[in-house]
Biotite code that builds the C-alpha atoms (Angstrom):
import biotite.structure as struc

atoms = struc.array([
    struc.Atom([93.456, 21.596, -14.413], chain_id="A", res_id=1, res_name="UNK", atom_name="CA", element="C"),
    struc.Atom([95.331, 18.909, -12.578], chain_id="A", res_id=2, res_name="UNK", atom_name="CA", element="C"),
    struc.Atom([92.663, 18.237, -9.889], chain_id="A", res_id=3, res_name="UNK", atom_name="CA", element="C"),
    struc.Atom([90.110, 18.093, -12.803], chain_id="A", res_id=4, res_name="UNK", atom_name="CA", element="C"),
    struc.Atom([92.040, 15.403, -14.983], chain_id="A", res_id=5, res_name="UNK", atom_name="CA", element="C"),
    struc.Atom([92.458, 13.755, -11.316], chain_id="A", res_id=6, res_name="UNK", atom_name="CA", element="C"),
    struc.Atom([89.063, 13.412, -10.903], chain_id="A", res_id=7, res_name="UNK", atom_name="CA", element="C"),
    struc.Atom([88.311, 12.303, -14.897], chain_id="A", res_id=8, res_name="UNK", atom_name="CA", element="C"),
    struc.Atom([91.200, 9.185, -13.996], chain_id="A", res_id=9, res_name="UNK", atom_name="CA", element="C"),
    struc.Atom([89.562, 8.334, -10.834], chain_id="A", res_id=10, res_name="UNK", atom_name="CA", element="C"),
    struc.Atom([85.965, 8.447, -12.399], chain_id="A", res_id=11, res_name="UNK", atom_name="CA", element="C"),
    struc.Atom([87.801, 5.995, -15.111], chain_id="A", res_id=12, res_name="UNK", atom_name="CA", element="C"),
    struc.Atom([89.076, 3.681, -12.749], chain_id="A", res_id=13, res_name="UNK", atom_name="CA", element="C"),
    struc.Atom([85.929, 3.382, -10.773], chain_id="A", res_id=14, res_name="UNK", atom_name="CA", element="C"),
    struc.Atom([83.632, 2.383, -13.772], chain_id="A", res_id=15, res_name="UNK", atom_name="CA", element="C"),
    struc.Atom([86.636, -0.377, -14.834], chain_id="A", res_id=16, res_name="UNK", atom_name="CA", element="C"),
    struc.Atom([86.321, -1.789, -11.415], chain_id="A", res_id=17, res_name="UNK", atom_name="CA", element="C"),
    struc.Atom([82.446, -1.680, -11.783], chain_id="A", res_id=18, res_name="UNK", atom_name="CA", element="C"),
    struc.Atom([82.562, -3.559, -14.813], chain_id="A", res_id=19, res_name="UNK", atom_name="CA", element="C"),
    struc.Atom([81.755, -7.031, -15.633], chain_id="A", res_id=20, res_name="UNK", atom_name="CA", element="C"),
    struc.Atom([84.769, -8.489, -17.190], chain_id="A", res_id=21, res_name="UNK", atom_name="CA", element="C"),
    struc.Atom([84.602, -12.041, -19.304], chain_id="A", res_id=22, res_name="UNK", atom_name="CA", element="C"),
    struc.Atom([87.718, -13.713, -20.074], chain_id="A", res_id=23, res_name="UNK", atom_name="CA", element="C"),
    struc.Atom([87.082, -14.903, -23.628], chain_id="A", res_id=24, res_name="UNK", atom_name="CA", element="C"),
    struc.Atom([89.460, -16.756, -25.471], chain_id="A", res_id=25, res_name="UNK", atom_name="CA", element="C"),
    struc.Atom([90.423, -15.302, -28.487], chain_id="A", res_id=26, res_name="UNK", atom_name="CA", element="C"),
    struc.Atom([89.095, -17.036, -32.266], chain_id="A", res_id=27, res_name="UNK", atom_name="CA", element="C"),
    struc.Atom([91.817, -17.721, -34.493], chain_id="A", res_id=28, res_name="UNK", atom_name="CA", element="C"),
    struc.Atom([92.796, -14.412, -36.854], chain_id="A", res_id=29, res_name="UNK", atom_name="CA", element="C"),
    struc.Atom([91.276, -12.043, -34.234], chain_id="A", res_id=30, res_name="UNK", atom_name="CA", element="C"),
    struc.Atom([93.701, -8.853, -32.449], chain_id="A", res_id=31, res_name="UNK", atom_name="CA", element="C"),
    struc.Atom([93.199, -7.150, -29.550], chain_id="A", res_id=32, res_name="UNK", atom_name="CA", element="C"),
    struc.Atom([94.152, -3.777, -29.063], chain_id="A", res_id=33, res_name="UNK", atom_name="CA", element="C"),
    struc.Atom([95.230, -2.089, -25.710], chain_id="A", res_id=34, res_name="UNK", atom_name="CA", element="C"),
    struc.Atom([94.832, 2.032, -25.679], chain_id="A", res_id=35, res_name="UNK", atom_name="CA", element="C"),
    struc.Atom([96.248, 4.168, -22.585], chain_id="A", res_id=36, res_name="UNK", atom_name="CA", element="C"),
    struc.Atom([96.695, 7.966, -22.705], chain_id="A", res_id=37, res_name="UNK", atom_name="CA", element="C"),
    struc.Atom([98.801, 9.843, -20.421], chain_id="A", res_id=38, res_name="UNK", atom_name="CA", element="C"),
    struc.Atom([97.923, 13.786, -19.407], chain_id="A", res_id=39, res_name="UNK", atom_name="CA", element="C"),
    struc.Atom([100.471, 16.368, -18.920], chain_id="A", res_id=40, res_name="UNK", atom_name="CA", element="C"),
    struc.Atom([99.166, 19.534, -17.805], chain_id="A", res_id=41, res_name="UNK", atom_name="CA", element="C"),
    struc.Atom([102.965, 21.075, -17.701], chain_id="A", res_id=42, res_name="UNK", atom_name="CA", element="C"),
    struc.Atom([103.284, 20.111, -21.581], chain_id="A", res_id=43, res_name="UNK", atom_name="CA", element="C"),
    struc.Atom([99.635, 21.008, -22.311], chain_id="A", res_id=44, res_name="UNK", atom_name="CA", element="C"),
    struc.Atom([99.527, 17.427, -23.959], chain_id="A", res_id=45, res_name="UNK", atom_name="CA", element="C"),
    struc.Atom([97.702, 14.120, -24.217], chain_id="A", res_id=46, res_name="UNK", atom_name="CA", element="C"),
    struc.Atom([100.507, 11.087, -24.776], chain_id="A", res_id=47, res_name="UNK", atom_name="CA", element="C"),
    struc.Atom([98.461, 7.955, -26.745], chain_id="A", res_id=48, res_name="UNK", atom_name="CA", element="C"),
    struc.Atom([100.050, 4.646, -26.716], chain_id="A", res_id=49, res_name="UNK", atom_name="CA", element="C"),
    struc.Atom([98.288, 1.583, -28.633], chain_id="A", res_id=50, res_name="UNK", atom_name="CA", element="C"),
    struc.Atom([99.358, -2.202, -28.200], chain_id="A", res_id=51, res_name="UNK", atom_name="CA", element="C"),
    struc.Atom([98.058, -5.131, -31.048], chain_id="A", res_id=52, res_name="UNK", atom_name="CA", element="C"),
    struc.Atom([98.415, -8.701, -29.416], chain_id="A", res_id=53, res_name="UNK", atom_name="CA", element="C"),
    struc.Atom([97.328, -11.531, -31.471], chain_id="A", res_id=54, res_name="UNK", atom_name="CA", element="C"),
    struc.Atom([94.749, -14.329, -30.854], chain_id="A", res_id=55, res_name="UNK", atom_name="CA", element="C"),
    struc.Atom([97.411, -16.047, -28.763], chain_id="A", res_id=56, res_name="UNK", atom_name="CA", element="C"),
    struc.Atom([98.787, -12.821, -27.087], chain_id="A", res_id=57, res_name="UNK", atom_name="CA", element="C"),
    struc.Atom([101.828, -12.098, -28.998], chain_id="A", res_id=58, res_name="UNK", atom_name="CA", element="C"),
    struc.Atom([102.807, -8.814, -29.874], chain_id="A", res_id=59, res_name="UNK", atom_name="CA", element="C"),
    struc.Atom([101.658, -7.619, -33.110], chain_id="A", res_id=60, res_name="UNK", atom_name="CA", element="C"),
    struc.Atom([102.668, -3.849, -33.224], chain_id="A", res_id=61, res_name="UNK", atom_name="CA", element="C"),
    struc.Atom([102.885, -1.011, -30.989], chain_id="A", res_id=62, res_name="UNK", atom_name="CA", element="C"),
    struc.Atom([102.319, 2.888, -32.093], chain_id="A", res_id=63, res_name="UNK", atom_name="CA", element="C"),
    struc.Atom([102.349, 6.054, -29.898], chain_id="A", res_id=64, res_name="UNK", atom_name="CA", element="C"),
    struc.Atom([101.570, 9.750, -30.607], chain_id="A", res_id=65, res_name="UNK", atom_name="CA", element="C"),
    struc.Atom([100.513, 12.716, -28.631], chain_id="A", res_id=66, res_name="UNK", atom_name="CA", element="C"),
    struc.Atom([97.820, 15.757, -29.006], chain_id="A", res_id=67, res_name="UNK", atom_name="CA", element="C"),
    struc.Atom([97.587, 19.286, -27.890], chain_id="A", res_id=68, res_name="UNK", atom_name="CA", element="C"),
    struc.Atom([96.148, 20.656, -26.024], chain_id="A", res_id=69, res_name="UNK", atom_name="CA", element="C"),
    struc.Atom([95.016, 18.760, -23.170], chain_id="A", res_id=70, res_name="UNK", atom_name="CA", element="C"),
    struc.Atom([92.310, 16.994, -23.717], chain_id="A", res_id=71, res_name="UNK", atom_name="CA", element="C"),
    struc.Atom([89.557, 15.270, -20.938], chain_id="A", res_id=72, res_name="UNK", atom_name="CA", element="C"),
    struc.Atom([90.236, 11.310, -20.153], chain_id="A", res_id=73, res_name="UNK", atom_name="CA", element="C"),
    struc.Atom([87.471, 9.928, -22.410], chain_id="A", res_id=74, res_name="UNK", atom_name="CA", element="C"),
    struc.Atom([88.567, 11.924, -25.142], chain_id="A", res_id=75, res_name="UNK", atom_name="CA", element="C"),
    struc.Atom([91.945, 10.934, -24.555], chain_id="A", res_id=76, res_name="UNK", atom_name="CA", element="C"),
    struc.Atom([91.362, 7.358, -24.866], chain_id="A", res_id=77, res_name="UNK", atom_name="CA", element="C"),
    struc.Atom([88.348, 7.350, -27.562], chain_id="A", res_id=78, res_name="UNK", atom_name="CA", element="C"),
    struc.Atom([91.710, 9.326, -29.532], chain_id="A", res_id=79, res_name="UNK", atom_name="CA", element="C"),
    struc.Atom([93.954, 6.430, -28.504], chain_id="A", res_id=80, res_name="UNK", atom_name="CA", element="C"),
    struc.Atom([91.112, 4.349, -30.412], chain_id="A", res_id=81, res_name="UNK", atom_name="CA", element="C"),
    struc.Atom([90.254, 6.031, -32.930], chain_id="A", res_id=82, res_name="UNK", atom_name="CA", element="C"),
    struc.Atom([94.160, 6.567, -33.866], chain_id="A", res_id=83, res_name="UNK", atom_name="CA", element="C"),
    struc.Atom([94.585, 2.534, -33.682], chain_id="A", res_id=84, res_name="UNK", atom_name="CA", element="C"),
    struc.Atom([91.890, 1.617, -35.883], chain_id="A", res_id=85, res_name="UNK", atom_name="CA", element="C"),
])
């Protein structure tokens, strides 16, 4: 289980790397919302944590939450998403 979530993270951080990234200033009224999971195999458990930053990057509000069982990393974060919308 660990080597598989391994390979799901390093997948992850090979298609962020491969991505085109724009720095876009934010328009006035506008959030942005940071998701990261964490995986715990030991725990059987997927740890969410969500971050809201305003248009000029100030903290807005922060929420965290966890699932079981263990879930795969892109269903980790689309949960870290979903559970932030």
């Amino acid at each position: 289980m660990v080597e598989r979530v391994t390979q799901d993270w390093k997948l992850a951080q090979a298609l962020t790397r491969n991505a085109t990234i724009i720095d876009v200033a934010f328009a006035l009224g506008r959030l942005k919302c940071n998701v990261d999971a964490s995986f715990s195999p030991s725990y059987n458990k997927v740890g969410i944590g969500m971050c809201v930053r305003d248009a000029e990057g100030c903290f807005v509000l922060i929420n965290t939450t966890c699932f079981s069982p263990l879930f795969s990393v892109d269903i980790g974060e689309v949960l870290g998403l979903f559970n932030a919308l």
